[in-house]
N, C-alpha and C positions, 0 to 999 in steps of 0.2 A: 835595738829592734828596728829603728829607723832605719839605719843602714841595708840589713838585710831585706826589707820592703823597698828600699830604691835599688838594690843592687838587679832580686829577684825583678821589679818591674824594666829596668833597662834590657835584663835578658827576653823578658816575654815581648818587649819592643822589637827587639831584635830581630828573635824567634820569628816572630809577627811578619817582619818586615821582610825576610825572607820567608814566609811559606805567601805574600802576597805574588809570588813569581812561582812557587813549589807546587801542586795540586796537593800533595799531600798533607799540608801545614794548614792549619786554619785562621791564615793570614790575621785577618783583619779580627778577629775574638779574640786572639793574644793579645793584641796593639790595645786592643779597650781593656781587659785585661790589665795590662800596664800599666795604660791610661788611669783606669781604677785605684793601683796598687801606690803608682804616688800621688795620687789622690789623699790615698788615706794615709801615705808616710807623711803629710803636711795638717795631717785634720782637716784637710780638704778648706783650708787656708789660700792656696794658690790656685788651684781647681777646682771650685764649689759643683753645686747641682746644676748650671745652668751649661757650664763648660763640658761635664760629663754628659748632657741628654746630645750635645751639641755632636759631641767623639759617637754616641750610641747611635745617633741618627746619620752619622756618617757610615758607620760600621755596616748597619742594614742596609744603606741604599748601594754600599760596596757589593756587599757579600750576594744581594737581590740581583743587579747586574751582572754579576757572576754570574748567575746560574740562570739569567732570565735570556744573556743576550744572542744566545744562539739561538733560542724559540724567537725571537723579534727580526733577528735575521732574515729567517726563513720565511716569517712575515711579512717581511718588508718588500721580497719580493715575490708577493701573491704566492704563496706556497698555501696547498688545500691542508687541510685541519690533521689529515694525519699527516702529513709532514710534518707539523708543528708537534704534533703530539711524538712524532717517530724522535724529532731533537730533542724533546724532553725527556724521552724514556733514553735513548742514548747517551746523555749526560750524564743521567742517573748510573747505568751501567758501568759507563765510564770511568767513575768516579774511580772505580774499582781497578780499573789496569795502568796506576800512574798516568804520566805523561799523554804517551801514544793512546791510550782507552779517552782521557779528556778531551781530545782533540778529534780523533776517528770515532769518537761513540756517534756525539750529537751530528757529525756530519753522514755517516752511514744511516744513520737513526732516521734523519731527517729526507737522504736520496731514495731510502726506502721506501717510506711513508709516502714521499712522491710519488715515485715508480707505482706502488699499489693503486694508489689516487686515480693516476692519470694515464699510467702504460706509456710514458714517454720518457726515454731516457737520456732527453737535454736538459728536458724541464725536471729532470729528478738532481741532475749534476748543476744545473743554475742552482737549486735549493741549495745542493749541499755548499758550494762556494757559499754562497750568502751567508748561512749556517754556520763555517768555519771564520768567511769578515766577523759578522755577528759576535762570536768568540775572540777574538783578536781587540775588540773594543771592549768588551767587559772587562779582560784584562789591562787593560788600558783606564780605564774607569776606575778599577780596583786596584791598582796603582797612583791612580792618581787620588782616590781617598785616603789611601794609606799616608803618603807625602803630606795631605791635608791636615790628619790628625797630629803626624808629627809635626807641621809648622804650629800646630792651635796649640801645641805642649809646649815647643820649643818659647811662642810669646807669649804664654802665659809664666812662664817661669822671671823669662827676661823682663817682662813687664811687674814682677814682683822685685825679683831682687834692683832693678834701678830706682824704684819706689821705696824699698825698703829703707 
C-alpha cells in the first residue's frame, strides 16, 4: 500500500509540476496533493503538520498570484477600477479558451475596461501591456512556488534518511 501512495504522489508531483506551466492543470493543488500523499505513505514521519501548513501556504500564495497578478498589473499602472475589474472578469473567461483565452482574456478585459473608463486608447493598450507583464510574473511566482515545494520535499526526505 505504501508503494502505490509514493508512486500515485510522484505522479501527482509530476502532473503538478507540469500544469504549473499548462492553464489547464491545477498545478500547484496536485503538488500539495503529492505533498499530502507521502506524507501519509510515511505516517507523516518525514513530513509532519508543520512541513505540510508550510507546502499549503505555498500553494495559496502560488495559486493567489496566479490569478491576482494581472489585476496588480493594471494596477500598478494607475488603471481606473474597471480596468481592474475588466482583467479580472477576463481571467475569469479565459480560463475557458486554454492558452490564447488566459493570456488575451485579462488583457482585452483590462484594454477594455480602460477604453470605457477613459475613451483613450493609449492609456487602454498601457493597461493591457501592464496586464499581460502582470501575468508573466504570476507565472513566474507560480513556478517559482512550485520549485519551492519541491526543494522543501526533496530536504525533508534527504534530511531524514542521512539522520536515519
Amino acid at each position: 500500500m505504501t508503494a502505490v501512495l509514493v508512486i500515485l504522489a510522484i505522479v501527482l508531483l509530476l502532473i503538478g509540476l507540469l500544469g504549473t506551466v499548462m492553464p489547464a492543470l491545477p498545478g500547484l493543488p496536485l503538488m500539495f496533493g503529492g505533498a499530502w500523499l507521502l506524507a501519509l505513505s510515511s505516517d507523516y514521519q518525514i513530513m509532519g503538520a508543520g512541513t505540510l501548513i508550510s507546502l499549503g501556504i505555498l500553494t495559496i500564495l502560488g495559486c493567489t498570484m496566479d490569478y491576482m497578478a494581472g489585476m496588480l498589473g493594471a494596477k500598478h499602472c494607475g488603471a481606473s477600477k474597471r480596468a481592474i475589474w475588466g482583467a479580472f472578469i477576463g481571467a475569469i473567461i479565459g480560463m475557458f479558451f486554454a492558452v490564447p483565452g488566459m493570456i488575451l482574456g485579462p488583457l482585452l478585459g483590462a484594454a477594455a475596461g480602460e477604453f470605457i473608463a477613459r475613451r483613450n486608447l493609449m492609456a487602454a493598450g498601457k493597461v493591457g501591456l501592464a496586464t499581460v507583464i502582470g501575468l508573466v510574473l504570476g507565472v513566474v511566482a507560480k513556478i517559482g512556488c512550485a520549485f519551492a515545494m519541491l526543494i522543501t520535499i526533496a530536504v525533508m526526505y534527504l534530511y531524514h534518511f542521512i539522520n536515519f
